[in-house]
Chimera marker file (.cmm) of the C-alpha trace (Angstrom):
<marker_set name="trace">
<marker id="1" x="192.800" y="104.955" z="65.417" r="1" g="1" b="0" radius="0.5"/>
<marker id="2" x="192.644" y="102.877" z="68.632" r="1" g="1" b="0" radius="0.5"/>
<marker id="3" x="189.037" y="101.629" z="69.627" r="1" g="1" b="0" radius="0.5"/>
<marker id="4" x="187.650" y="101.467" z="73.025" r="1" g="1" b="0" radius="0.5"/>
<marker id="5" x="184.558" y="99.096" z="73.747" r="1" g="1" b="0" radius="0.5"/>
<marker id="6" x="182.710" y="100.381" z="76.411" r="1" g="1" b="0" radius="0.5"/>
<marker id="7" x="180.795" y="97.103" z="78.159" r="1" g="1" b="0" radius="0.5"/>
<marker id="8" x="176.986" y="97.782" z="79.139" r="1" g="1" b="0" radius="0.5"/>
<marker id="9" x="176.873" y="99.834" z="82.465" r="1" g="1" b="0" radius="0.5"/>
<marker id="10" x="173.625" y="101.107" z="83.852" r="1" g="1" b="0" radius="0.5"/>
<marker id="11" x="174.762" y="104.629" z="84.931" r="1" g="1" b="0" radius="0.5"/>
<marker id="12" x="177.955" y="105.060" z="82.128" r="1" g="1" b="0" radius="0.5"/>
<marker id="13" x="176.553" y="103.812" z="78.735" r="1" g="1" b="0" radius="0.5"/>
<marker id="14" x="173.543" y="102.074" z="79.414" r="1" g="1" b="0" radius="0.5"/>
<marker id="15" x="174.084" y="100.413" z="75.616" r="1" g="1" b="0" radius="0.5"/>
<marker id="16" x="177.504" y="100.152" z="75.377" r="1" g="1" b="0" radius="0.5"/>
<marker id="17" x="179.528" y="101.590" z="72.890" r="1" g="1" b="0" radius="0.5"/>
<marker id="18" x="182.720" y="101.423" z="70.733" r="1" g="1" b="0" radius="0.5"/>
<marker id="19" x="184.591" y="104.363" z="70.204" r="1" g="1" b="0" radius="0.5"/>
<marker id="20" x="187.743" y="105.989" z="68.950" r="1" g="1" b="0" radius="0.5"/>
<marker id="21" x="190.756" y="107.927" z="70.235" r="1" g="1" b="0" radius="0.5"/>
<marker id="22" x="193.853" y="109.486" z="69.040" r="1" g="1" b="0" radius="0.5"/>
<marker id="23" x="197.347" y="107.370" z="69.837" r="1" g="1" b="0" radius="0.5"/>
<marker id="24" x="198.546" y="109.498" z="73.209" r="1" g="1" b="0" radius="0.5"/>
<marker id="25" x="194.880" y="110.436" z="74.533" r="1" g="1" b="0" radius="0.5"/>
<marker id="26" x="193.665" y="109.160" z="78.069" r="1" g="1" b="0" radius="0.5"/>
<marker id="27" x="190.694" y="106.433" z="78.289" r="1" g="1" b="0" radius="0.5"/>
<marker id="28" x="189.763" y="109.148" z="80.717" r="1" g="1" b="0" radius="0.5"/>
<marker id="29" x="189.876" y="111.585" z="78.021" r="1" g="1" b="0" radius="0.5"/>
<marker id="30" x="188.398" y="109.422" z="74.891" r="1" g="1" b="0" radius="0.5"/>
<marker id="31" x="185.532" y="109.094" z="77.512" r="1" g="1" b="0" radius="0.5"/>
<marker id="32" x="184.439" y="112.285" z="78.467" r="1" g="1" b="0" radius="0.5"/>
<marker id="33" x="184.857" y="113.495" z="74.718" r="1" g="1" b="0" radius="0.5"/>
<marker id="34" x="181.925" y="111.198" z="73.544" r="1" g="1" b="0" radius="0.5"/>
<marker id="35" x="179.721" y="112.101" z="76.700" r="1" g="1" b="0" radius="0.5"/>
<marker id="36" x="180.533" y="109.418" z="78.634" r="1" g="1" b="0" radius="0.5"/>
<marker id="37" x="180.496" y="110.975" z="81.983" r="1" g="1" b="0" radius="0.5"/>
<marker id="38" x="182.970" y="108.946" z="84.264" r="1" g="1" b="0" radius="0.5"/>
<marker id="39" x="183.746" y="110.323" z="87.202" r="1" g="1" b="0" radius="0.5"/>
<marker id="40" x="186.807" y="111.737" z="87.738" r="1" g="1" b="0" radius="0.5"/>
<marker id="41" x="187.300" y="114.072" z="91.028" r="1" g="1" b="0" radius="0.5"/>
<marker id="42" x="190.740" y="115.083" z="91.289" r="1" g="1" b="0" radius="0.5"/>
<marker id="43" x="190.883" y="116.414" z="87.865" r="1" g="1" b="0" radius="0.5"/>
<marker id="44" x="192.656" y="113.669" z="86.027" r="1" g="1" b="0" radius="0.5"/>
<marker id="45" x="196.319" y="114.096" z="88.620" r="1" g="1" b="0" radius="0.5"/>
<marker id="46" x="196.091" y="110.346" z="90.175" r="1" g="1" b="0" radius="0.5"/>
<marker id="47" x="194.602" y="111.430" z="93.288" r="1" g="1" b="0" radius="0.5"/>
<marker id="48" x="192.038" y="109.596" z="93.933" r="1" g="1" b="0" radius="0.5"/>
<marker id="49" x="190.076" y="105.965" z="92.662" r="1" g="1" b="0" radius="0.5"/>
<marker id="50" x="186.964" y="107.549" z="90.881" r="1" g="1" b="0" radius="0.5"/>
<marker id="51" x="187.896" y="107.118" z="87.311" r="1" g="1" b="0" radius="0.5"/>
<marker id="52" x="189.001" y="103.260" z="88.111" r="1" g="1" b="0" radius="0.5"/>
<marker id="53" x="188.235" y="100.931" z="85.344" r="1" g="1" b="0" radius="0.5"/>
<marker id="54" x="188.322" y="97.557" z="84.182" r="1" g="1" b="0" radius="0.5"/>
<marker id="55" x="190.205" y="96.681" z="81.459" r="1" g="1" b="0" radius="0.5"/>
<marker id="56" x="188.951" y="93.401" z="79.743" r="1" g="1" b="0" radius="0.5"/>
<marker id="57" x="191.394" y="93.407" z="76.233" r="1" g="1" b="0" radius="0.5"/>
<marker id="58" x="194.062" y="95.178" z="75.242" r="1" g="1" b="0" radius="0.5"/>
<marker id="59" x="196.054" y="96.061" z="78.438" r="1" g="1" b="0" radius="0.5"/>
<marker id="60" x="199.309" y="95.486" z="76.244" r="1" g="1" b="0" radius="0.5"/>
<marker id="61" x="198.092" y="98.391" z="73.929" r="1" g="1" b="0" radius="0.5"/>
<marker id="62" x="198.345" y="100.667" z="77.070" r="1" g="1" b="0" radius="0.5"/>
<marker id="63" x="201.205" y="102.847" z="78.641" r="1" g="1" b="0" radius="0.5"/>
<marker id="64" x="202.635" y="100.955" z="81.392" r="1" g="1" b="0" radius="0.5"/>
<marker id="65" x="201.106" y="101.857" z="85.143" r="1" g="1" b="0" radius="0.5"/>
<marker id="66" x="203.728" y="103.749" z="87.255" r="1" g="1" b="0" radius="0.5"/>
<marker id="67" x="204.057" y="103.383" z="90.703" r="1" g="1" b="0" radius="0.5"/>
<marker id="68" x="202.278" y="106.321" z="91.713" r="1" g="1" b="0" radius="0.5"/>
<marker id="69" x="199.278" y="104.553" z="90.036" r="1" g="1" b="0" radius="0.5"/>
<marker id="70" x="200.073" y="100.926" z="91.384" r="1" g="1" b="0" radius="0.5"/>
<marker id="71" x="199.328" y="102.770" z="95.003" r="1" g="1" b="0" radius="0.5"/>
<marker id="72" x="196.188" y="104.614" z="94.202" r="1" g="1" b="0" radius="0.5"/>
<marker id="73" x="194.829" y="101.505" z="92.654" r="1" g="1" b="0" radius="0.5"/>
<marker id="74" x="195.671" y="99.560" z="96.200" r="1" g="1" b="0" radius="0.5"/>
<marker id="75" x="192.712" y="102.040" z="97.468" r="1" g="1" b="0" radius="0.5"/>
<marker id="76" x="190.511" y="100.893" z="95.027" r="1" g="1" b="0" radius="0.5"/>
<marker id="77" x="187.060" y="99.272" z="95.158" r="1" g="1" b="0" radius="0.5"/>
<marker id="78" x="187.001" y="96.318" z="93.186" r="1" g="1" b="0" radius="0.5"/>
<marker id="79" x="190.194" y="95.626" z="92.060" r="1" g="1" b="0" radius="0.5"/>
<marker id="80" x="191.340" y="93.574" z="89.653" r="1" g="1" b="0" radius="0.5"/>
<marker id="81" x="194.815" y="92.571" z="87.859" r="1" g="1" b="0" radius="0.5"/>
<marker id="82" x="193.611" y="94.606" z="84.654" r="1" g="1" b="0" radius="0.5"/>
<marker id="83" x="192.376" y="97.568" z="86.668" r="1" g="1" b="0" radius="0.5"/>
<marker id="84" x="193.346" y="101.314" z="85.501" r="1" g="1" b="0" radius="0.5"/>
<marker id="85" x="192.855" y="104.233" z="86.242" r="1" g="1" b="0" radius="0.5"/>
<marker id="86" x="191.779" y="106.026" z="83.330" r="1" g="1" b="0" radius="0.5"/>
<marker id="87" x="192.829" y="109.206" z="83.358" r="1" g="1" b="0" radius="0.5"/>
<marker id="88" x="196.556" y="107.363" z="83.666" r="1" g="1" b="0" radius="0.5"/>
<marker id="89" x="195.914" y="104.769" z="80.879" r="1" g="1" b="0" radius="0.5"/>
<marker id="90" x="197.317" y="106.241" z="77.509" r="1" g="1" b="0" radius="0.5"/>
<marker id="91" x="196.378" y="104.804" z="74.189" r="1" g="1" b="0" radius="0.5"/>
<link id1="1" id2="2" r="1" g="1" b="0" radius="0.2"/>
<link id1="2" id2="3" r="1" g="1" b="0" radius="0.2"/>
<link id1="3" id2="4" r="1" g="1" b="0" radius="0.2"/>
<link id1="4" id2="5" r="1" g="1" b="0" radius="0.2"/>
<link id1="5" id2="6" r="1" g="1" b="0" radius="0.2"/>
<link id1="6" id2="7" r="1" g="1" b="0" radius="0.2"/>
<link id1="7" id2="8" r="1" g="1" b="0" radius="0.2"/>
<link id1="8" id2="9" r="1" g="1" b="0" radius="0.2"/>
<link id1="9" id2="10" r="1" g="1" b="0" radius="0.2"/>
<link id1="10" id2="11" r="1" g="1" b="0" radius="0.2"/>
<link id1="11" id2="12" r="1" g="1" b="0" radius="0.2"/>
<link id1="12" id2="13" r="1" g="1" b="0" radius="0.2"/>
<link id1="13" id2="14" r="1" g="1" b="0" radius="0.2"/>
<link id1="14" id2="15" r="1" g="1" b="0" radius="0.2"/>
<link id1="15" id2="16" r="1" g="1" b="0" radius="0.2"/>
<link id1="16" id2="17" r="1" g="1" b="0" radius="0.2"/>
<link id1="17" id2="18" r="1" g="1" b="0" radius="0.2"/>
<link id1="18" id2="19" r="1" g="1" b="0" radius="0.2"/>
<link id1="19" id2="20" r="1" g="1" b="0" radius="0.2"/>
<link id1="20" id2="21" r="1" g="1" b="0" radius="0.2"/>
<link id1="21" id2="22" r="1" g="1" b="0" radius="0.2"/>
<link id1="22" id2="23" r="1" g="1" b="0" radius="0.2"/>
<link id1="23" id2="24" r="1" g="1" b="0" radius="0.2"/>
<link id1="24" id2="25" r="1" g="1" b="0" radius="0.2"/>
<link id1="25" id2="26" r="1" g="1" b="0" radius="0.2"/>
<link id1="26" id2="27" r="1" g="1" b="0" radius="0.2"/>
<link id1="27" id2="28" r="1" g="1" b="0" radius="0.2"/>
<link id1="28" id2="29" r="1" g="1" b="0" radius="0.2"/>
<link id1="29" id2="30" r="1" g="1" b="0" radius="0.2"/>
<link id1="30" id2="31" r="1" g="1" b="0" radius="0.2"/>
<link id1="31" id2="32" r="1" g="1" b="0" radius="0.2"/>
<link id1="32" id2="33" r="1" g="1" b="0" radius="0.2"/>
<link id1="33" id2="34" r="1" g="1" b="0" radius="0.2"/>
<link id1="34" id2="35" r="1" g="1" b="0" radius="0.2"/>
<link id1="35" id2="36" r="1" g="1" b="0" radius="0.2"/>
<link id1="36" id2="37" r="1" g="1" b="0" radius="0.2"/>
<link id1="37" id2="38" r="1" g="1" b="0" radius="0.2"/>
<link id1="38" id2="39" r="1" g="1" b="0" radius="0.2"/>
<link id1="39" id2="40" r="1" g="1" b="0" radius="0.2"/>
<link id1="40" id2="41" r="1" g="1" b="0" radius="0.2"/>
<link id1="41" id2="42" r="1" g="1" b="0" radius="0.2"/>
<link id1="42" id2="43" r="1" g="1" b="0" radius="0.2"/>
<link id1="43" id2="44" r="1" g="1" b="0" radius="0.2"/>
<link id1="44" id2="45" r="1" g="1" b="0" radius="0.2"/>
<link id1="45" id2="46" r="1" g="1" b="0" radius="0.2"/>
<link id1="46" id2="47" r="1" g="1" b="0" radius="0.2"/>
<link id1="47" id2="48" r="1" g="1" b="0" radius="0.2"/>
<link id1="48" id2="49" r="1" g="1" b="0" radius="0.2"/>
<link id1="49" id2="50" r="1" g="1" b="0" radius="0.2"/>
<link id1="50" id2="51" r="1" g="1" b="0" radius="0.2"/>
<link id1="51" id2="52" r="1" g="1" b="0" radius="0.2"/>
<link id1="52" id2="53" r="1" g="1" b="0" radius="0.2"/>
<link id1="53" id2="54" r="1" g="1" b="0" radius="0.2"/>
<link id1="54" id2="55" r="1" g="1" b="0" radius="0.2"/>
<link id1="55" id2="56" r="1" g="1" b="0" radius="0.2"/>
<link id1="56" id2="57" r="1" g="1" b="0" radius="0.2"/>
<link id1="57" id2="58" r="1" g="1" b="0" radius="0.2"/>
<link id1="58" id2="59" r="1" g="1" b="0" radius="0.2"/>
<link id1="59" id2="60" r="1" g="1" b="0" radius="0.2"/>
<link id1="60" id2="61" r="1" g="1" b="0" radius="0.2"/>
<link id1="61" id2="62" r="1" g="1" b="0" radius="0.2"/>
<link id1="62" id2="63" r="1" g="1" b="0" radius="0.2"/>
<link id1="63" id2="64" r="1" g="1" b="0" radius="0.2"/>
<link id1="64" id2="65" r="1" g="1" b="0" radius="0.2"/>
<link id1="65" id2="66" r="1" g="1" b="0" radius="0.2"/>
<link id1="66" id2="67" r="1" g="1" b="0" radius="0.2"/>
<link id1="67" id2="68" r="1" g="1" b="0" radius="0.2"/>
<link id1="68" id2="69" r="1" g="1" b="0" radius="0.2"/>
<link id1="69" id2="70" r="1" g="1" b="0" radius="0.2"/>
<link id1="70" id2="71" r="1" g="1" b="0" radius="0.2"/>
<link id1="71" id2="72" r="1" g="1" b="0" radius="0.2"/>
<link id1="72" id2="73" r="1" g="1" b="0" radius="0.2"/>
<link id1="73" id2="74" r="1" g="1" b="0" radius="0.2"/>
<link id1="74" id2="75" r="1" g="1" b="0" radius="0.2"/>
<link id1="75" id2="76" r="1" g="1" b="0" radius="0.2"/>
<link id1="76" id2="77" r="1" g="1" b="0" radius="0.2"/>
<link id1="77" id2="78" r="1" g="1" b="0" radius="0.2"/>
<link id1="78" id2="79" r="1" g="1" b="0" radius="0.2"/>
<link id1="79" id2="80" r="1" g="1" b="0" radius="0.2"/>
<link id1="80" id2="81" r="1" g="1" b="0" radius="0.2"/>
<link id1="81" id2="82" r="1" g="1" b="0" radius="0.2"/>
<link id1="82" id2="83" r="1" g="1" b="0" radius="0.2"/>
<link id1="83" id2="84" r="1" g="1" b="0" radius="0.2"/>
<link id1="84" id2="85" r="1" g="1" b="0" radius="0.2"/>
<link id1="85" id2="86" r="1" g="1" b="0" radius="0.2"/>
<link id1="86" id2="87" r="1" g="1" b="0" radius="0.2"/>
<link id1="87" id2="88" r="1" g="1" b="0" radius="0.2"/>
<link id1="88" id2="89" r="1" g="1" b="0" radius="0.2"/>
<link id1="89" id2="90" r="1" g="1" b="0" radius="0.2"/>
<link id1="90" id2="91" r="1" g="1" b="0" radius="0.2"/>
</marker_set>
């Protein structure tokens, strides 16, 4: 199964973590399901920035971005060439 390191953040996962998800689950979804509590206020439809995350490895391992995405992302704080939103990036 595909492995998601989760880097120290003081709100998210204080620790960090490393977890695992199922081939065709969201990093949005992996999240949530091991109480990692990222925000995400338009339910998961790619309607708004709050799930936006960083991506430090493995960007290749992930469904491409569509263009619907590449425009929400242009509203994003802190953007960065490996930025996702996660309830668009697939494992």
């Amino acid at each position: 199964m595909p492995k998601i390191i989760i880097l120290p953040h003081h709100e998210l996962c204080p620790e960090g973590d490393i977890i695992e998800a199922k081939k065709g689950t969201s990093v949005c979804d992996a999240l949530l399901s091991h109480d990692i509590h990222i925000e995400h206020a338009c339910d998961q439809v790619c309607a708004c920035t709050t799930c936006h995350v960083i991506v430090r490895e493995g960007l290749q391992s992930l469904n491409p971005s569509d263009e619907n995405e590449d425009d929400m992302l242009d509203k994003a704080w802190g953007l960065s060439p490996q930025s996702r939103l996660s309830c668009q990036a697939i494992m």
